[in-house]
BABAGU-452469 format. One record per atom (N, C-alpha, C, CB): residue number from 1; residue in one letter; atom name; x, y, z. Coordinates in steps of 0.05 Angstrom, whole numbers, plus 5000, padded with zeros to 4 digits. Atoms other than C-alpha are relative to their C-alpha. Glycine has a CB too. Layout:
# residues N
  nr rest atom   c1   c2   c3
 NUM    A   CA    X    Y    Z
...
This chain:
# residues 133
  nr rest atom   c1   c2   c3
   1    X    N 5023 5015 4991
   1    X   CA 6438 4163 8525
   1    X    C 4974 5012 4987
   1    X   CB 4998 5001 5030
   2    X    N 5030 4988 5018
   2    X   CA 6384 4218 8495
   2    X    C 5006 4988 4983
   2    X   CB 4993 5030 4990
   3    X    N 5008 5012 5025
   3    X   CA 6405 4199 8430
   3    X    C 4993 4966 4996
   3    X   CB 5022 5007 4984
   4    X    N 5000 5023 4996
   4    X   CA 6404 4129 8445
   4    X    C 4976 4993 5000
   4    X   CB 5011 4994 5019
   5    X    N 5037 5006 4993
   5    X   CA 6329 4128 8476
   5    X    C 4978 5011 4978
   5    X   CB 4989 5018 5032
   6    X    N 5014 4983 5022
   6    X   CA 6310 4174 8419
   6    X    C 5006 4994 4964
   6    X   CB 5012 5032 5006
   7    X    N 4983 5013 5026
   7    X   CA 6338 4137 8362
   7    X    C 4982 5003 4975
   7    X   CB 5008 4964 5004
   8    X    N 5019 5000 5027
   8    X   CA 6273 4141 8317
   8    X    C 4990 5032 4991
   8    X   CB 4969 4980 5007
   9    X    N 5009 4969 5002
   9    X   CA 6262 4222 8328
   9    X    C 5028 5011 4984
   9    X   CB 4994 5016 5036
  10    X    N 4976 4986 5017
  10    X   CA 6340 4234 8299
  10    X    C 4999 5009 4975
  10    X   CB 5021 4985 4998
  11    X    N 5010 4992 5031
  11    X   CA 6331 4271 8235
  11    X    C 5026 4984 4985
  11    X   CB 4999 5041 4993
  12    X    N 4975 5006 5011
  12    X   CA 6371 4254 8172
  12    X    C 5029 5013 5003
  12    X   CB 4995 5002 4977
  13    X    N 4973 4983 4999
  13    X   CA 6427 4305 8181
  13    X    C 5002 5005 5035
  13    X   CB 4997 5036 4978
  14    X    N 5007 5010 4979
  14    X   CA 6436 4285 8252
  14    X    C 5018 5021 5021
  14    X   CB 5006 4969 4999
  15    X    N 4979 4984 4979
  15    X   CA 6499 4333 8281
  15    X    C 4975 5017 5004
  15    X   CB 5033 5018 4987
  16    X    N 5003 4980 4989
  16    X   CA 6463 4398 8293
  16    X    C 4976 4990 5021
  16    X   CB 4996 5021 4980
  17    X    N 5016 5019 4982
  17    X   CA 6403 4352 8325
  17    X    C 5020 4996 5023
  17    X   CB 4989 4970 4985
  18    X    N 4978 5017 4983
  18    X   CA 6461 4317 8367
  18    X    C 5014 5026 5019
  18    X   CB 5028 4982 4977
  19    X    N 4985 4980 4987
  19    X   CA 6491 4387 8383
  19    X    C 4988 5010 5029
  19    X   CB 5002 5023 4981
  20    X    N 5023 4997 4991
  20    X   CA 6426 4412 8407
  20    X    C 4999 4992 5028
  20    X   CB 4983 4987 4985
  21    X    N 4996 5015 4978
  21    X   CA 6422 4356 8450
  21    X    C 5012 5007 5024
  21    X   CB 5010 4982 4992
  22    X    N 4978 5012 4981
  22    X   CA 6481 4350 8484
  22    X    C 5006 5037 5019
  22    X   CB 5035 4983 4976
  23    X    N 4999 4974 4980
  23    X   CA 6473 4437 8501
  23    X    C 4977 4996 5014
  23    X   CB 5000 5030 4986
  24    X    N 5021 4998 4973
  24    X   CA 6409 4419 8540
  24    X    C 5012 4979 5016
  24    X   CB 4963 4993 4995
  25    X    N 4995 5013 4975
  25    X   CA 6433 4370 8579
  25    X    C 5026 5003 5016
  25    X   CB 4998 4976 4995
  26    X    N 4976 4992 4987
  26    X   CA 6505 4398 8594
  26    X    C 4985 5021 5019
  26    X   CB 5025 5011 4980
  27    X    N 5013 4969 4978
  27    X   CA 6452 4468 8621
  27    X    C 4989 4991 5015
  27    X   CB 4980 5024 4992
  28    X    N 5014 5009 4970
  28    X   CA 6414 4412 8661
  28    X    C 5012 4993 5021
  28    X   CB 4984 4979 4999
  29    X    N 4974 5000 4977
  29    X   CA 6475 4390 8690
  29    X    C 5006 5027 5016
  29    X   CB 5031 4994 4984
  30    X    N 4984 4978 4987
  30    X   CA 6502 4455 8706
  30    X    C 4979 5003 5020
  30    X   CB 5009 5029 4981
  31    X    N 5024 5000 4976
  31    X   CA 6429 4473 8745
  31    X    C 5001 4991 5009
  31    X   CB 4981 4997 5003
  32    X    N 4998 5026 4970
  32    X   CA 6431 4417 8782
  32    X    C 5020 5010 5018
  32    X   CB 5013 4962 4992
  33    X    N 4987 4989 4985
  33    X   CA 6490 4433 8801
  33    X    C 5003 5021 5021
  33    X   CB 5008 5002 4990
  34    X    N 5004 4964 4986
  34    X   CA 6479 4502 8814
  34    X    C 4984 5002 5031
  34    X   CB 4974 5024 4974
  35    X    N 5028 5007 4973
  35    X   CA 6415 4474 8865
  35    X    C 5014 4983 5024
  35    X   CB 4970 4975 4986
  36    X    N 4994 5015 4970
  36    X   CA 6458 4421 8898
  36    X    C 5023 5023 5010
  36    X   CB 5015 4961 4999
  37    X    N 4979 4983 4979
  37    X   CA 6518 4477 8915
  37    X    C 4993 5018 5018
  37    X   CB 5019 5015 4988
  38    X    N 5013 4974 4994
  38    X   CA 6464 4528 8933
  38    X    C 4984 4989 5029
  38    X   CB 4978 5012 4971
  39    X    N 5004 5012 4969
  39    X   CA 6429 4479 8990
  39    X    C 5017 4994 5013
  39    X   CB 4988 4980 5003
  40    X    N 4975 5018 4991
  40    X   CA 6492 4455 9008
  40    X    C 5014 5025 5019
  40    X   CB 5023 4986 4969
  41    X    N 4995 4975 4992
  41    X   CA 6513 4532 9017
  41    X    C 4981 5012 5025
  41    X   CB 4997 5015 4976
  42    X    N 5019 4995 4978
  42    X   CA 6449 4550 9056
  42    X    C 4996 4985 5020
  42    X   CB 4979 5003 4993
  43    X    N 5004 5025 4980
  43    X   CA 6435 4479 9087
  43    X    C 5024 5001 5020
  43    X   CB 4999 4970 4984
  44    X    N 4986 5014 4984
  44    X   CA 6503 4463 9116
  44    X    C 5004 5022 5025
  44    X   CB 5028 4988 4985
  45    X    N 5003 4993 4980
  45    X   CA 6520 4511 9170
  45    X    C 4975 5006 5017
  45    X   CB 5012 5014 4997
  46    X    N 5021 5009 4985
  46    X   CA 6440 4504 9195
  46    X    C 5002 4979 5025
  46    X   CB 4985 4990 4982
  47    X    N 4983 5027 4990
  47    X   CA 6462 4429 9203
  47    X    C 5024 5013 5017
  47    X   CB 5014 4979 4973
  48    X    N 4980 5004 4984
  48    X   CA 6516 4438 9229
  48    X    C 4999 5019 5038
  48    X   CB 5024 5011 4977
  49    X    N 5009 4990 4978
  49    X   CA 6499 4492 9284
  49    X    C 4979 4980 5018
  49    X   CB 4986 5025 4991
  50    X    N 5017 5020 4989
  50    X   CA 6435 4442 9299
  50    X    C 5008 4984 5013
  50    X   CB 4989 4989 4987
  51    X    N 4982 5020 4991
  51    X   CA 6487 4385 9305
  51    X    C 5006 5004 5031
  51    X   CB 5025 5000 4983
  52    X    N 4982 4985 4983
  52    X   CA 6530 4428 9357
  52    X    C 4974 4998 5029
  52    X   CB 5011 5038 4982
  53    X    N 5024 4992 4982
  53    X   CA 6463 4444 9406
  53    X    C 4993 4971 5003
  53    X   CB 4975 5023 4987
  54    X    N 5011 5019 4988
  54    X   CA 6434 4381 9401
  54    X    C 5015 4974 5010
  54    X   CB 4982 4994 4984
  55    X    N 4983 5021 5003
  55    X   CA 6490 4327 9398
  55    X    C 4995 4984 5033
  55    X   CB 5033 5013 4991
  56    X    N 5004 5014 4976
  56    X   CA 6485 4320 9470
  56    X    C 4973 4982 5013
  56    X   CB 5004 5019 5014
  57    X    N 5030 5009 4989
  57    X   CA 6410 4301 9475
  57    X    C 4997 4972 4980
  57    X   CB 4972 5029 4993
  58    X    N 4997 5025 5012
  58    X   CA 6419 4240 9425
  58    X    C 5028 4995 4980
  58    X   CB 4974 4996 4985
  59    X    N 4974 5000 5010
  59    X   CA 6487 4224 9416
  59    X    C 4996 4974 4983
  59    X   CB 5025 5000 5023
  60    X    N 4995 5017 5011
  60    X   CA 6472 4159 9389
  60    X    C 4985 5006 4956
  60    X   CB 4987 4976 5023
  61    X    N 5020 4995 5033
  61    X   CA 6430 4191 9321
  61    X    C 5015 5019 4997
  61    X   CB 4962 5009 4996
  62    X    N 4993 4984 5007
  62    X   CA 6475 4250 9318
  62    X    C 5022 4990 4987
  62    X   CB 5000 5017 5015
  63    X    N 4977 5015 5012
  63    X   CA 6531 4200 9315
  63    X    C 5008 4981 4976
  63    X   CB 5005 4988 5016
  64    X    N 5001 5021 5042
  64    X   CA 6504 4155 9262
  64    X    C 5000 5018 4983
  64    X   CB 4968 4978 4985
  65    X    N 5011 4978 5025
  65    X   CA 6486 4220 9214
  65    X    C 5029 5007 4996
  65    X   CB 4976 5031 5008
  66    X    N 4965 4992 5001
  66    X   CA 6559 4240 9227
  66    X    C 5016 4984 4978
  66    X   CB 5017 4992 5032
  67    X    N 4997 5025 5020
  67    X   CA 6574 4168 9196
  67    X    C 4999 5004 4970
  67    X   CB 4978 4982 5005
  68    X    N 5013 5020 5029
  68    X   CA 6537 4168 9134
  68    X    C 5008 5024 4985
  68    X   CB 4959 4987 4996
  69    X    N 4993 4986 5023
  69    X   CA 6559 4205 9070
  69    X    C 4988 5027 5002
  69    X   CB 4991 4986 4976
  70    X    N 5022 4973 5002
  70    X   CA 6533 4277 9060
  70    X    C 4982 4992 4979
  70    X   CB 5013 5033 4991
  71    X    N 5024 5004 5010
  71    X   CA 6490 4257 9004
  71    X    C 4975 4987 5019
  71    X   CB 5007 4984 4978
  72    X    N 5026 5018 4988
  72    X   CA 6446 4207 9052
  72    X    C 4993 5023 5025
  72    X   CB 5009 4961 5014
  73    X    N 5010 4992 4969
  73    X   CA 6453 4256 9115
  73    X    C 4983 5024 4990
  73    X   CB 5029 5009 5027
  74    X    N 5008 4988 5014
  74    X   CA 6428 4313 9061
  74    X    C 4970 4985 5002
  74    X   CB 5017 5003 4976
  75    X    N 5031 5011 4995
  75    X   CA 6365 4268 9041
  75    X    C 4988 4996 5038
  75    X   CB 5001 4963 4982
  76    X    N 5007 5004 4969
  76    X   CA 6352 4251 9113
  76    X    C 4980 5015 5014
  76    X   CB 5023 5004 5015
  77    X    N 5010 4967 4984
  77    X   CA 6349 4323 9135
  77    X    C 4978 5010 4988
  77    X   CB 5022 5028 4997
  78    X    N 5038 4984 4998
  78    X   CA 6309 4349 9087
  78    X    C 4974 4992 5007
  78    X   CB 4989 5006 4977
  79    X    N 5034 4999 4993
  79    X   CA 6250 4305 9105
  79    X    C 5000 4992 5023
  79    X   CB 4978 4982 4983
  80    X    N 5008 4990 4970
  80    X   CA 6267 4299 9182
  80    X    C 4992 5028 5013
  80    X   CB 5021 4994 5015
  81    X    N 5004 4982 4987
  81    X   CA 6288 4369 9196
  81    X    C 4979 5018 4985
  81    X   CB 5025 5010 5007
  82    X    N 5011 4985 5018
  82    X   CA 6262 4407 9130
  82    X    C 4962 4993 5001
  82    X   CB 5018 4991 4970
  83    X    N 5025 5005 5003
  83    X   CA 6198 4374 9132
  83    X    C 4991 5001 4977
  83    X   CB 4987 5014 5013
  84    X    N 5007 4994 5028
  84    X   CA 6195 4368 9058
  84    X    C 4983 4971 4995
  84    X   CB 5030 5006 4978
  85    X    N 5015 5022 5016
  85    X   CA 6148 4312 9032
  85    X    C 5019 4992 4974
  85    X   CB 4969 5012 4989
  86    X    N 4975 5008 5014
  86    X   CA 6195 4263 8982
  86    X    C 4992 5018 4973
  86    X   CB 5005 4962 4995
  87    X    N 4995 4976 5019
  87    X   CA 6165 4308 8920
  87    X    C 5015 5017 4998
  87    X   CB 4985 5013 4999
  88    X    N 4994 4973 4992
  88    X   CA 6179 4375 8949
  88    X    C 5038 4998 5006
  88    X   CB 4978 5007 5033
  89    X    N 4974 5015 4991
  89    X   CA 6248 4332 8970
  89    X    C 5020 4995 4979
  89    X   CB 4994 4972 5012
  90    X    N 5001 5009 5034
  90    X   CA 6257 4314 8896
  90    X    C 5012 5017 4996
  90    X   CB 4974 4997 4982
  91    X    N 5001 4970 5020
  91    X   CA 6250 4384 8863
  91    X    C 5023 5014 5012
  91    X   CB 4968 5023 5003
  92    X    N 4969 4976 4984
  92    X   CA 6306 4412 8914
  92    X    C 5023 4979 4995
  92    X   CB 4999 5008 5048
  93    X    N 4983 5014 5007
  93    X   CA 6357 4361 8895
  93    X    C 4999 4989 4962
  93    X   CB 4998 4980 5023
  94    X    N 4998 5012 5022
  94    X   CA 6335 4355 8820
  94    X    C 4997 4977 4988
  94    X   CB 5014 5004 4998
  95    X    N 5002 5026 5006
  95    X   CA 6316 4285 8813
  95    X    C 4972 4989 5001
  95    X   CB 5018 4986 5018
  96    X    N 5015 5011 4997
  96    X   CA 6257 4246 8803
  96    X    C 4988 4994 5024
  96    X   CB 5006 4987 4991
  97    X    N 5012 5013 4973
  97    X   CA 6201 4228 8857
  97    X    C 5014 4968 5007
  97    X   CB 4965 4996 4995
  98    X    N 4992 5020 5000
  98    X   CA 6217 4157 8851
  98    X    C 5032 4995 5007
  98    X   CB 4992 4994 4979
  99    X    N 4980 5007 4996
  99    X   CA 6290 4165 8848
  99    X    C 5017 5006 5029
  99    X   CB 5010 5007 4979
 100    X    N 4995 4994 4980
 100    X   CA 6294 4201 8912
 100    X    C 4982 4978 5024
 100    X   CB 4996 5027 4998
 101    X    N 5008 5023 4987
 101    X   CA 6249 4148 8943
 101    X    C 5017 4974 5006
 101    X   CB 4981 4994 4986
 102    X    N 4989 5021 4993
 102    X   CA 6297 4096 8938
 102    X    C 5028 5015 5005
 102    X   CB 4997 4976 4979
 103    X    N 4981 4982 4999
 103    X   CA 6355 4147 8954
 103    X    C 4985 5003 5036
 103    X   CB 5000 5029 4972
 104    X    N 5005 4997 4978
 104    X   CA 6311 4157 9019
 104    X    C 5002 4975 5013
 104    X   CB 4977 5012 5002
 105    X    N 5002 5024 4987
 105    X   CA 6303 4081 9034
 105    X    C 5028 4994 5012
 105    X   CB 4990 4979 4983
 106    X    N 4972 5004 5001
 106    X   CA 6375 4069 9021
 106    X    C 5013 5012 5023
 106    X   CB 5011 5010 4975
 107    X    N 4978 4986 4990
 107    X   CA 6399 4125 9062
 107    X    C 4980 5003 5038
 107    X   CB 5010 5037 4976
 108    X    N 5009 5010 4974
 108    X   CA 6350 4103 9125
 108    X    C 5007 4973 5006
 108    X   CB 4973 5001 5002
 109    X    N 4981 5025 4992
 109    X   CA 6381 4028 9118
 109    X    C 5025 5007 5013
 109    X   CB 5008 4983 4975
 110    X    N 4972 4997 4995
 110    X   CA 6445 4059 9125
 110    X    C 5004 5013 5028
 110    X   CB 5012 5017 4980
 111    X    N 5014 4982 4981
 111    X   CA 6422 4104 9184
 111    X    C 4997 4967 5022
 111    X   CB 4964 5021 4985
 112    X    N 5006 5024 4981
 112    X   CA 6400 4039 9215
 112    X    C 5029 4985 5001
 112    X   CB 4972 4979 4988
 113    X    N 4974 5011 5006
 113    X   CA 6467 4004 9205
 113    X    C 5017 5015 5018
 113    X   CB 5008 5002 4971
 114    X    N 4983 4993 4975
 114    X   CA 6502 4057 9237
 114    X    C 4994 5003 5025
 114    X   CB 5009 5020 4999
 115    X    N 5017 4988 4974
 115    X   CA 6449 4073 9293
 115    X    C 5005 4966 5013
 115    X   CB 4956 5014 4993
 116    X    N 4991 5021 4984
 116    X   CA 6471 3993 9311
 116    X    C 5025 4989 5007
 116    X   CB 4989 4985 4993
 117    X    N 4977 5005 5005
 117    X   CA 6537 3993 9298
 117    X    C 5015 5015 5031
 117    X   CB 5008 5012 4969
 118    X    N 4989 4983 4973
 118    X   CA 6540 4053 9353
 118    X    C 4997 4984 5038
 118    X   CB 4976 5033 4999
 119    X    N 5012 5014 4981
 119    X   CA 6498 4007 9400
 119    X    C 5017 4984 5007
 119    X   CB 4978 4988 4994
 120    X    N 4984 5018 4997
 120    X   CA 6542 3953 9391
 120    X    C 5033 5008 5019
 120    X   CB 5002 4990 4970
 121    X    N 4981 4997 4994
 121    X   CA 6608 3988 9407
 121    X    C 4990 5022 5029
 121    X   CB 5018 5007 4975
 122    X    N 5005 4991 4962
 122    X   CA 6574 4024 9474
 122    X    C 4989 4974 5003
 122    X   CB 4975 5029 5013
 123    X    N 4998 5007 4988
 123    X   CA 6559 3965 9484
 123    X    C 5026 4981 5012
 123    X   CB 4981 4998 4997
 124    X    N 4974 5012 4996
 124    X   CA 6622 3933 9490
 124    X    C 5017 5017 5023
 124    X   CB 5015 4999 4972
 125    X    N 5001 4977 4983
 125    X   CA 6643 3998 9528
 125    X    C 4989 4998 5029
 125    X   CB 4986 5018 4986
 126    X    N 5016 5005 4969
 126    X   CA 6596 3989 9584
 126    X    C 4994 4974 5007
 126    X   CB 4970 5013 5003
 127    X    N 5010 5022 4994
 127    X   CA 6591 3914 9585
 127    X    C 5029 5003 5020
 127    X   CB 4992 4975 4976
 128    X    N 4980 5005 4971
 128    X   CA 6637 3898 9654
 128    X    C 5020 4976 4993
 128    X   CB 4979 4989 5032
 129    X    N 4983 5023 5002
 129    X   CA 6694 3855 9643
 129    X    C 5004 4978 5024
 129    X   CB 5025 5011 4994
 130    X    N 5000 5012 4985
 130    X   CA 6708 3789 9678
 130    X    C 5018 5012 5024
 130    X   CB 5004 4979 4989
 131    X    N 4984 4983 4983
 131    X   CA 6765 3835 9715
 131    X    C 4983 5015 5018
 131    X   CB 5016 5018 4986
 132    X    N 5009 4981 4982
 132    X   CA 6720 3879 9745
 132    X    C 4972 4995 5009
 132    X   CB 5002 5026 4990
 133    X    N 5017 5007 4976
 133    X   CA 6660 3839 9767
 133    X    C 5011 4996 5032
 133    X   CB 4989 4975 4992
């Protein structure tokens, strides 16, 4: 894709350019990496302790987060519990302002989806059947 978007900067003798390339962006991969295993390492048993304590005081939001993928329940946290502004939200997951913006929208639709889905099936639960009016 660099070389692709960069098509007019490729010199004539194009491998060692191309090589170049392809070692910065395999070391940006790896970092990334390195950042999402390293919050993931520190973050998850936080979460998860948090979960444990609070579950009882809103079972219906603990239950949707439970739901949704770790990537969305990841964004979520950091800018419910973390308090990170989507920048600051960004830079800890490696990605663009923007791209975590619609990574946040996305993963508060989904949040809503389950937070009605839970509604729906308590309410089915607690709605009284014709048997037991």
């Amino acid at each position: 894709m660099v070389a692709f978007r960069r098509l007019e900067e490729i010199p004539d003798d194009p491998l060692p350019w191309l090589l170049a390339t392809t070692r910065r962006v395999l070391a940006n991969h790896r970092r990334a990496a390195g950042r999402r295993e390293a919050l993931t390492a520190q973050l998850g048993p936080l979460y998860a302790s948090a979960w444990r304590d609070e579950i009882a005081g809103e079972p219906d939001l603990f239950g949707a987060l439970a739901r949704l993928s770790d990537r969305d329940r990841e964004i979520l946290l950091l800018v419910a519990w973390e308090d990170l502004d989507p920048a600051s939200a960004a830079v800890a997951l490696g990605c663009s302002r923007a791209t975590f913006a619609v990574r946040l929208h996305r993963a508060r639709r989904r949040l809503g989806r389950a937070m009605a889905q839970i509604n729906r099936e308590t309410d089915i639960i607690l709605r009284p059947t014709e048997a037991t009016k």
